[in-house]
DSSP file (Angstrom, degrees, kcal/mol; ACC not computed):
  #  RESIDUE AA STRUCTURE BP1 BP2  ACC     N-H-->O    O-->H-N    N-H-->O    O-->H-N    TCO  KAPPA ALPHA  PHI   PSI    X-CA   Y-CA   Z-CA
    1    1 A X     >        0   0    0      0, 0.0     4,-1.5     0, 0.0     3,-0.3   0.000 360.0 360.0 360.0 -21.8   10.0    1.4   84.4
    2    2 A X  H  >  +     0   0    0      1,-0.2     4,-2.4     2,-0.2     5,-0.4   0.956 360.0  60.5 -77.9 -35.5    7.8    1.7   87.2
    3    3 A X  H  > S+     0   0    0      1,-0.3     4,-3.2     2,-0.2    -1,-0.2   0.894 106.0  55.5 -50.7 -39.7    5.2    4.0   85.6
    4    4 A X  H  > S+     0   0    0     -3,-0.3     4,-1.8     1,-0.2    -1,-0.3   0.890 104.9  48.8 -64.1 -36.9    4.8    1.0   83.1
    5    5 A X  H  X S+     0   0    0     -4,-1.5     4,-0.6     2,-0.2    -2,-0.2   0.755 108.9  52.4 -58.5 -26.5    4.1   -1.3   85.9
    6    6 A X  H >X S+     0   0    0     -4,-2.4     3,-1.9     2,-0.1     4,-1.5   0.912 112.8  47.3 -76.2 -60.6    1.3    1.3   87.3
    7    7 A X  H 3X S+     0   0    0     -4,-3.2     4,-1.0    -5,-0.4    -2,-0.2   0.823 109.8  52.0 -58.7 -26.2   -0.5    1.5   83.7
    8    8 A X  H 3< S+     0   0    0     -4,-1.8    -1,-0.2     2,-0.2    -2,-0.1   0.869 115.3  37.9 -94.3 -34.4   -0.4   -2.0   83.5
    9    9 A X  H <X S+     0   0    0     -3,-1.9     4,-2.4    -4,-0.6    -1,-0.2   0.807 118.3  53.0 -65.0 -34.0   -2.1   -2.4   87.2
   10   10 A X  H  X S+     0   0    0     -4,-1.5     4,-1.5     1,-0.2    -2,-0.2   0.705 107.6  49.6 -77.7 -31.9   -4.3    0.5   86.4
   11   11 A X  H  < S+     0   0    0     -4,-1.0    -1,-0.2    -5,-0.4    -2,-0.2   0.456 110.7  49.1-109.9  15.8   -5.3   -1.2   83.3
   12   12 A X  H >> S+     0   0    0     -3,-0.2     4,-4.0     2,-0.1     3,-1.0   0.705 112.5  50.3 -96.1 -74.5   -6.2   -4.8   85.1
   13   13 A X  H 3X S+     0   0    0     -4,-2.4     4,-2.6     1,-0.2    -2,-0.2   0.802 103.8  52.7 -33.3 -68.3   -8.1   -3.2   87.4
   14   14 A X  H 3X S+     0   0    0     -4,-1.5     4,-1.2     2,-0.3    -1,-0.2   0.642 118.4  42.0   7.0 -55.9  -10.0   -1.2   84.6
   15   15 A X  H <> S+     0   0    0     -3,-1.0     4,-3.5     2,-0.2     5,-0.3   0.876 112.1  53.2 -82.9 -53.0  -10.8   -4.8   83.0
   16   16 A X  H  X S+     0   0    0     -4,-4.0     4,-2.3     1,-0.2    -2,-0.3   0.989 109.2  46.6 -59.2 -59.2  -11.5   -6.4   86.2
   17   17 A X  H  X S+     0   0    0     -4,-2.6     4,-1.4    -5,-0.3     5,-0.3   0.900 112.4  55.8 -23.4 -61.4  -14.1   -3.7   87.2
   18   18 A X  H  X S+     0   0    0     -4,-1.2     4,-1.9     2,-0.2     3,-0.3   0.841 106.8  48.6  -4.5 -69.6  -15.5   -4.2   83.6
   19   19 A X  H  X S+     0   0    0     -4,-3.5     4,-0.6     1,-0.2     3,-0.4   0.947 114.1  41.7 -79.1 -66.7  -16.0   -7.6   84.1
   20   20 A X  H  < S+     0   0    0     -4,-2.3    -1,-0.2    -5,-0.3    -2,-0.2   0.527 126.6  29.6 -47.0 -16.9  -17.8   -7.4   87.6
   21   21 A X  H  < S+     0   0    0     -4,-1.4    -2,-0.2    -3,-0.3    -3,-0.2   0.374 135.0  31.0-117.3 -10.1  -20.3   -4.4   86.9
   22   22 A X  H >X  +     0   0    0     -4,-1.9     4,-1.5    -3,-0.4     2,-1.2   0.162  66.8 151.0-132.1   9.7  -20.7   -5.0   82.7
   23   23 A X  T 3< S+     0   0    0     -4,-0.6    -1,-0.1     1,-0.3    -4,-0.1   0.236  77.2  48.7 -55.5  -2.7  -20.3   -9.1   82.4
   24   24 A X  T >4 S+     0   0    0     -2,-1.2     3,-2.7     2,-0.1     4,-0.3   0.836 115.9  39.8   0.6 -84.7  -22.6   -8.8   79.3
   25   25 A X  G X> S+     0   0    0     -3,-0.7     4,-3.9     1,-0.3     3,-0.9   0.690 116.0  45.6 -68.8 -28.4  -21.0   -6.4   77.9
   26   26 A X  G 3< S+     0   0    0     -4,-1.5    -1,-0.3     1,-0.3    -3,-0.1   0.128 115.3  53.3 -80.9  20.0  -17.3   -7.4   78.6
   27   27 A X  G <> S+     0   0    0     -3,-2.7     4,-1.0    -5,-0.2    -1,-0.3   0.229 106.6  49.6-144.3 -15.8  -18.3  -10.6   77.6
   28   28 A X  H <> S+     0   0    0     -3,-0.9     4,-1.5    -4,-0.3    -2,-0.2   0.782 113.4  48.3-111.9 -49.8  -19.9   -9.1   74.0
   29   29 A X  H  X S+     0   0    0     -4,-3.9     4,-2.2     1,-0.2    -3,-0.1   0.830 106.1  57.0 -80.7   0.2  -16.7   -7.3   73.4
   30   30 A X  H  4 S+     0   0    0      1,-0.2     4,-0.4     2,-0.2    -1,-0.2   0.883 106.9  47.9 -43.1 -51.6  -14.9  -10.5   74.3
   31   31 A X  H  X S+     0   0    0     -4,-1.0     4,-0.7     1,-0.2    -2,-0.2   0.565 112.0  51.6 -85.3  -9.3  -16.8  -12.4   71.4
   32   32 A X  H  X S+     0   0    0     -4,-1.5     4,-3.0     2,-0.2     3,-0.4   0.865 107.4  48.6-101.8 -51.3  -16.1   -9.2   68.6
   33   33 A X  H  X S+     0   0    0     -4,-2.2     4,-1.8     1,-0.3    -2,-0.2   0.828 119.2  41.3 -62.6  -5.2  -12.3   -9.0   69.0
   34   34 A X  H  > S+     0   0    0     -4,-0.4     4,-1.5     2,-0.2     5,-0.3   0.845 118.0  45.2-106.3 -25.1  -12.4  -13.0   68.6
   35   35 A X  H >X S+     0   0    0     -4,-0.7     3,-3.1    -3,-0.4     4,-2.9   0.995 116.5  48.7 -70.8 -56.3  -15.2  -12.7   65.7
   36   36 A X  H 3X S+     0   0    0     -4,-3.0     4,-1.0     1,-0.3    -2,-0.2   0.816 114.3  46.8 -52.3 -38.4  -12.7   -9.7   64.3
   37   37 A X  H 3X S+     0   0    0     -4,-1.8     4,-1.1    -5,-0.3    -1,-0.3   0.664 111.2  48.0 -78.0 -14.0   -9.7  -12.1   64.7
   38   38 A X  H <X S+     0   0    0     -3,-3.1     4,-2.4    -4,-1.5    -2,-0.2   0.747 110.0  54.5 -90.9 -23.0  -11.4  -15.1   63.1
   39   39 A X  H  X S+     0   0    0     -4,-2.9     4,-1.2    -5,-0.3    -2,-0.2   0.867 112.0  42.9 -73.2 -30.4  -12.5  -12.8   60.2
   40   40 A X  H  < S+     0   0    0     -4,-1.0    -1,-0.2    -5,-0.3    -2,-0.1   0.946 114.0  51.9 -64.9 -45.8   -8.7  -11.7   59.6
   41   41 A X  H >X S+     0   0    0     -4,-1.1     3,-2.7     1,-0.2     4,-1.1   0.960 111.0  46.5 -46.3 -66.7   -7.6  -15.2   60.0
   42   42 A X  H 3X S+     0   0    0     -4,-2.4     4,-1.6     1,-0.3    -1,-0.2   0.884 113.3  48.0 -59.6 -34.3  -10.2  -16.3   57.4
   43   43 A X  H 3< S+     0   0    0     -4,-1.2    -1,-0.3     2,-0.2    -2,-0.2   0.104 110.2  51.3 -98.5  16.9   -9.2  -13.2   54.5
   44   44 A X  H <4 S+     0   0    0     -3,-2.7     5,-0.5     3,-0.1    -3,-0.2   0.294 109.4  56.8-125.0 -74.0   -5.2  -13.9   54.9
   45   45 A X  H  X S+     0   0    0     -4,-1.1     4,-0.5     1,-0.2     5,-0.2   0.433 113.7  34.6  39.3 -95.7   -6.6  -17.8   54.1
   46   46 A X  H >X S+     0   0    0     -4,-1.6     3,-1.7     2,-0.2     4,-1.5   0.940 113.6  60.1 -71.9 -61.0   -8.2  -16.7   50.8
   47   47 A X  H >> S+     0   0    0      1,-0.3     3,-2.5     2,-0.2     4,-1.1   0.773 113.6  42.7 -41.0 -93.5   -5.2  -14.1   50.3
   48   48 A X  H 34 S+     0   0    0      1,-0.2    -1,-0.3     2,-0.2     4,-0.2   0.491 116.0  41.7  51.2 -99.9   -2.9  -17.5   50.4
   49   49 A X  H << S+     0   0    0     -3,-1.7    -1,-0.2    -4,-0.5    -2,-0.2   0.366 101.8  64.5 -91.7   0.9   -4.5  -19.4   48.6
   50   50 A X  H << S+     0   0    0     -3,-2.5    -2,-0.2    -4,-1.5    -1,-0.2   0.825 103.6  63.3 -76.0 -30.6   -5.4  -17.0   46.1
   51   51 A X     <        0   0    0     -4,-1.1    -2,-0.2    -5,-0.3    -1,-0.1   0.691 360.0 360.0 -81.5 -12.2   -1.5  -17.0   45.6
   52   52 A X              0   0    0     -4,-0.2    -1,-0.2     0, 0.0    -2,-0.1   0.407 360.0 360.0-125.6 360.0   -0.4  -20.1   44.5
């Protein structure tokens, strides 16, 4: 269990770094996973409504 607990610090850090030397960019791949999640969101919708 602890080794999960390192990756999980390891992988904060990692983001937090990101975020202080890249703020653009961590900020651009913010805005695509949320574009990528509104686009799934929007095509199970249609799927849906397609069905009944």
């Amino acid at each position: 269990m602890p080794a999960k607990k390192y990756v999980t610090w390891v992988a904060v850090a990692f983001v937090a770094f990101y975020v202080f030397k890249q703020p653009q960019g961590a900020a651009q791949s913010v805005n695509n996973a949320a574009n990528g999640l509104a686009n799934a969101a929007d095509s199970l919708a249609s799927f849906v409504t397609a069905l009944g």
